[in-house]
C-alpha positions in Angstrom: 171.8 120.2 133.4 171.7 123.4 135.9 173.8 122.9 139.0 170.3 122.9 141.0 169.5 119.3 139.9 173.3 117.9 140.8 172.0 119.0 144.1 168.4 118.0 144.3 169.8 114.3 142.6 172.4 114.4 146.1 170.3 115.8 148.5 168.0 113.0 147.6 170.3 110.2 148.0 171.7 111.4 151.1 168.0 111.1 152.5 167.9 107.8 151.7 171.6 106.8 153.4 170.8 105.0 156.5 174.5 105.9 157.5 172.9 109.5 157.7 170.4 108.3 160.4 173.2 106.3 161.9 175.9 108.8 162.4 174.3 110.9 165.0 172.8 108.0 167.0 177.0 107.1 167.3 177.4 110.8 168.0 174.8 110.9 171.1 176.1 107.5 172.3 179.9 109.1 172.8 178.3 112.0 173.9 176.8 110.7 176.4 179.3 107.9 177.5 181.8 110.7 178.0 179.0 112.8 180.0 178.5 109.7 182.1 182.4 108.8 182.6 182.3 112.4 183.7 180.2 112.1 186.2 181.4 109.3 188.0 184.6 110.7 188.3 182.9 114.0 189.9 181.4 111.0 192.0 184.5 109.4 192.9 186.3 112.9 193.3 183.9 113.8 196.5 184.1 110.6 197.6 187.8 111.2 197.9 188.3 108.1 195.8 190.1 109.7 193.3 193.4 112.1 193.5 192.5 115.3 191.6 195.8 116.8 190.4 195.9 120.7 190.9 197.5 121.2 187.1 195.3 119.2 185.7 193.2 121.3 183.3 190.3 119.2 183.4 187.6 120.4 186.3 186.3 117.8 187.9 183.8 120.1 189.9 180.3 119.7 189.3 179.9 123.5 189.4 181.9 124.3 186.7 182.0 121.1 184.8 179.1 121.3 183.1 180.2 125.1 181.2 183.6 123.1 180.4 182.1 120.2 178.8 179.5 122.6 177.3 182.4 123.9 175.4 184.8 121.0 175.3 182.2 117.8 174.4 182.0 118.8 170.9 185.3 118.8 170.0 185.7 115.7 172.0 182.9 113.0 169.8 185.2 112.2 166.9 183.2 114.2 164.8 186.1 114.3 162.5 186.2 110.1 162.4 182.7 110.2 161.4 183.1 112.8 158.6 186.0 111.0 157.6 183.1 107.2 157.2 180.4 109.6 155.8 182.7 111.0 153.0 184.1 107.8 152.0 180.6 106.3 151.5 179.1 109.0 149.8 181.4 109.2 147.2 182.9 105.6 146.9 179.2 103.7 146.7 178.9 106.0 143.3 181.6 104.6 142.4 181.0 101.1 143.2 177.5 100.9 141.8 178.7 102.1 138.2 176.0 105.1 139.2 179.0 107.6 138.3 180.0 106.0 135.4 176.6 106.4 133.9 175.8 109.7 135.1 179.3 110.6 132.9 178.4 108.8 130.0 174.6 110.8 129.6 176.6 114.1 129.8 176.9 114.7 133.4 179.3 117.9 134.4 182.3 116.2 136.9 183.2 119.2 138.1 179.6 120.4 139.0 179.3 116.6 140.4 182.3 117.0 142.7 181.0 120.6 144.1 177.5 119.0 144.4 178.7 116.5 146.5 180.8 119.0 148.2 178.2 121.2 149.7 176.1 118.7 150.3 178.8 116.9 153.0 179.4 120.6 153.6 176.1 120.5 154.9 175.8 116.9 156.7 179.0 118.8 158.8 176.9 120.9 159.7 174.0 119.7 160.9 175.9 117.0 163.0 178.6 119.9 164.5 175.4 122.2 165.4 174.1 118.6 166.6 176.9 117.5 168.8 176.8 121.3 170.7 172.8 120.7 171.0 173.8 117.7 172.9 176.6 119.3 174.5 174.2 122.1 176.3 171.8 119.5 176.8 173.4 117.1 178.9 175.8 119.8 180.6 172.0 120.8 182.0 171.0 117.7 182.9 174.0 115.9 184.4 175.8 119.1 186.1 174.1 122.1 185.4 175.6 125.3 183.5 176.5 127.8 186.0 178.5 131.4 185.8 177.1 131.5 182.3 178.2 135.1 181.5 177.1 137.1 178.3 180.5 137.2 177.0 180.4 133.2 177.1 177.7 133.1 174.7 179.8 135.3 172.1 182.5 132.2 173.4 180.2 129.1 172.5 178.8 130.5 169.3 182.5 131.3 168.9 183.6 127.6 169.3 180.7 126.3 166.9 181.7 128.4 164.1 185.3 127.4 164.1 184.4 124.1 164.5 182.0 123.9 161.8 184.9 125.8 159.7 187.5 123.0 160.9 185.2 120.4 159.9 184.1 121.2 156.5 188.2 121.3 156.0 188.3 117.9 157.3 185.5 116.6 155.1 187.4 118.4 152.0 190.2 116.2 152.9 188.4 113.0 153.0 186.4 113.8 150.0 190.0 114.1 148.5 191.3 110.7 149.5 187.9 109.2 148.2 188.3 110.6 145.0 191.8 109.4 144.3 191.2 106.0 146.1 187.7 105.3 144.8 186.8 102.1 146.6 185.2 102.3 149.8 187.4 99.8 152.0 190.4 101.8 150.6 189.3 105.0 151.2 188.5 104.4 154.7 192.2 103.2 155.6 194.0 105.8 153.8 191.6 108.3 155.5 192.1 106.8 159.3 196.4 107.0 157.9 195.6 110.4 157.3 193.8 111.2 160.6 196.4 109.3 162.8 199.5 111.1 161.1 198.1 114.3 161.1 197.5 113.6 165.1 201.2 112.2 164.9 202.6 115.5 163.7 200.9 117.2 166.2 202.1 115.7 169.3 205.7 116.1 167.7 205.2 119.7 167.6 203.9 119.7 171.2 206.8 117.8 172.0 210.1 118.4 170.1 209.3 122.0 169.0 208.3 125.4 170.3 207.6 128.8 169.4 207.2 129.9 165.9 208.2 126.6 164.9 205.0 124.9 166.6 202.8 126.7 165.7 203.4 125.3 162.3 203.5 121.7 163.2 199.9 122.4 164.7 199.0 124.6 161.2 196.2 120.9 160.3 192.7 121.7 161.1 192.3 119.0 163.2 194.6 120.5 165.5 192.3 123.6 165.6 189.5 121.5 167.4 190.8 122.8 170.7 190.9 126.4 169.8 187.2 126.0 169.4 186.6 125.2 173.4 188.2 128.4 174.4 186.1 130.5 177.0 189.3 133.5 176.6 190.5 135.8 173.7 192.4 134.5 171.1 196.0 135.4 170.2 196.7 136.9 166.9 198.5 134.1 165.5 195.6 131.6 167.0 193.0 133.5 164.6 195.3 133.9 161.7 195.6 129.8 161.9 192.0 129.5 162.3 191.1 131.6 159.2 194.0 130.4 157.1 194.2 126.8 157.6 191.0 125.9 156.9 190.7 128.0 153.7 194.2 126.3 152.6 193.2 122.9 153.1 189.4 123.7 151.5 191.3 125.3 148.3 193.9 122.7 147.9 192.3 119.4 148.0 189.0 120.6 146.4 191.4 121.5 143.3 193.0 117.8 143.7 189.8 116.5 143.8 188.5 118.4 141.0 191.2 117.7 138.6 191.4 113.9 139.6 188.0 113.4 138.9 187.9 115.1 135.6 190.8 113.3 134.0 190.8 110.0 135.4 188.4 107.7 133.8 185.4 106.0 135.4 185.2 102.1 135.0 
């Protein structure tokens, strides 16, 4: 069987999910519960009925909001949380259904099975991270406007999608990779959401207890990436060198885990 039909035979199924439908109605909903939080707190703000902090990095200036959340929304949806339920069900209702089992026992490649399955969530990222920024332009025009929108802050924002897009597909190899060693669809999902709240864990300790060299290691998980992707500035050398490296790391390694878990475990 050619490697085209793995992907026709997924492709098809994923058009008949209804969590693929689902997904980015949760998407617009956060997206545009954050846009309307937002607002009232530009509200409030001229009012005077809220304190606005000088340090605080967050504008809350309707002039300038709108480019920030233009660049910031995206990262800010839990894109990675909905990866993380997408991943798990596309791979564990196989699984469940005995589907897998069968599609081993007429011959079916596993390796060609995992990578099928791997481009294709490759490609779900992808059309819900192009999605969320959609969104993100859209309602920073609508609720605030996008002003001082220079030519170099296009190179920025086309910037921030492709490292996100590159952060996310790590983040779906990841969850792929829990799937495939779990297998069941309840399990998956909690050893995923153990995964996402100790990577965030980690994180916050290196923010915390480290700094330096030694930081920039405890931030070296893609998630952690996510807010390199809203920055409207140059990059430092060892900020690109994460961004390149990390991803590919986690894409290699847990695509290999995946691939030899699958092939040598049996299928009941």
């Amino acid at each position: 069987m050619k490697f085209s039909n793995y992907l026709k035979t997924d492709f098809y199924k994923l058009k008949k999910s209804n969590w693929l439908w689902l997904m980015p109605i949760i998407i617009f909903g956060i997206m545009l519960l954050l846009y309307v939080l937002f607002l009232a707190l530009v509200i409030l703000a001229k009012k005077g009925n809220v304190e606005v902090d000088p340090t605080n990095t967050i504008p809350l200036d309707g002039d300038i909001l709108g480019k920030y959340l233009m660049f910031t929304a995206p990262s800010e949806s839990n894109l990675p949380i909905i990866l993380m339920v997408a991943s798990a069900i596309f791979v564990c209702t196989e699984f469940k259904s005995g589907m897998t089992k069968i599609r081993i026992s007429r011959g079916a490649n596993r390796v060609n099975m995992f990578f099928s399955k791997f481009i294709v969530m490759a490609g779900v990222a992808a059309v819900y991270t192009v999605g969320a920024y959609v969104l993100s332009t859209l309602f920073s025009a609508i609720f605030f406007g996008i002003k001082g929108f220079s030519a170099q802050d296009v190179g920025y924002f086309f910037r921030g999608i492709a490292i996100t897009l590159y952060v996310n597909i790590s983040i779906v190899s990841i969850y792929m990779m829990v799937a495939y060693l779990i297998r069941n669809l309840g399990g998956s999902i909690g050893a995923c959401i153990g995964v996402y709240i100790l990577g965030g864990v980690i994180t916050s300790a290196g923010a915390l207890f480290t700094e330096g060299v030694a930081r920039e290691i405890f931030n070296c998980i893609p998630s952690g990436l996510l807010t390199l992707a809203g920055s409207t500035g140059e990059l430092s050398s060892a900020n690109t060198i994460e961004i390149i490296l990390v991803p590919f790391v986690f894409i290699l390694l847990c695509n290999i885990i995946s691939v030899f878990t699958f092939r040598d475990r049996d299928v009941k």
